[in-house]
C-alpha positions in Angstrom: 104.3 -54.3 4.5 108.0 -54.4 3.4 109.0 -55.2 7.2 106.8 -58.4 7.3 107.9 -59.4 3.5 111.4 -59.0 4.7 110.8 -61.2 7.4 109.5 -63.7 5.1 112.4 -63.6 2.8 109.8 -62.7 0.2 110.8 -60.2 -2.7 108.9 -57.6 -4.2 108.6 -59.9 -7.6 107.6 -62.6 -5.0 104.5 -60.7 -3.7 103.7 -59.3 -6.9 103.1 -62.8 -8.1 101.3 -64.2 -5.7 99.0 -61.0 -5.6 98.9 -60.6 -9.2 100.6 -57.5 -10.0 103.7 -56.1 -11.1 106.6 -55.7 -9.1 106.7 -51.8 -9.6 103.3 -51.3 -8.5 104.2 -53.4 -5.4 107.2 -51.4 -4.7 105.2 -48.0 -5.5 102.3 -49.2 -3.2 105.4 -49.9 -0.4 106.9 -46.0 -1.1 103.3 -44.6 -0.9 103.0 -43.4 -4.3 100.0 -45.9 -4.8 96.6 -46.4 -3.3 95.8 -50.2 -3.8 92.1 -51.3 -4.4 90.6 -53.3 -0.9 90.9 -56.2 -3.1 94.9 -55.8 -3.2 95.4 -55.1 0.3 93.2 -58.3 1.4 95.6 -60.4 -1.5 98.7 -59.0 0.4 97.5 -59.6 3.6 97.2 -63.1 2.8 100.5 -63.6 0.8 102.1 -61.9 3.9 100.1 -64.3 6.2 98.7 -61.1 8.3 95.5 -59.9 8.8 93.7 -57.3 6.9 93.8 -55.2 9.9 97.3 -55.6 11.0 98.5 -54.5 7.6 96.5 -51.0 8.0 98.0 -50.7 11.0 
């Protein structure tokens, strides 16, 4: 997940708002301190223009 939204030149804030979260939990769910919902993971698999599966990868 942070690979692909540094290849997009996309911040943590960045993802955060398109996703609609804060840019801690982003950076918490990146570290693997936080479990998102399904519901996340499908809204950052679409800011991050990758599919759901890719990202579980």
């Amino acid at each position: 997940m942070k690979k692909r939204r540094a290849e997009l030149n996309m911040t943590q804030e960045d993802l955060a708002e398109k996703v609609g979260a804060s840019r801690v939990y982003i950076g918490y769910v990146e570290q693997g301190r936080n479990t998102p919902t399904l519901e996340i993971l499908e809204k950052i698999a679409k800011a991050l223009k990758m599919k759901l599966g890719d990202l579980l990868e």
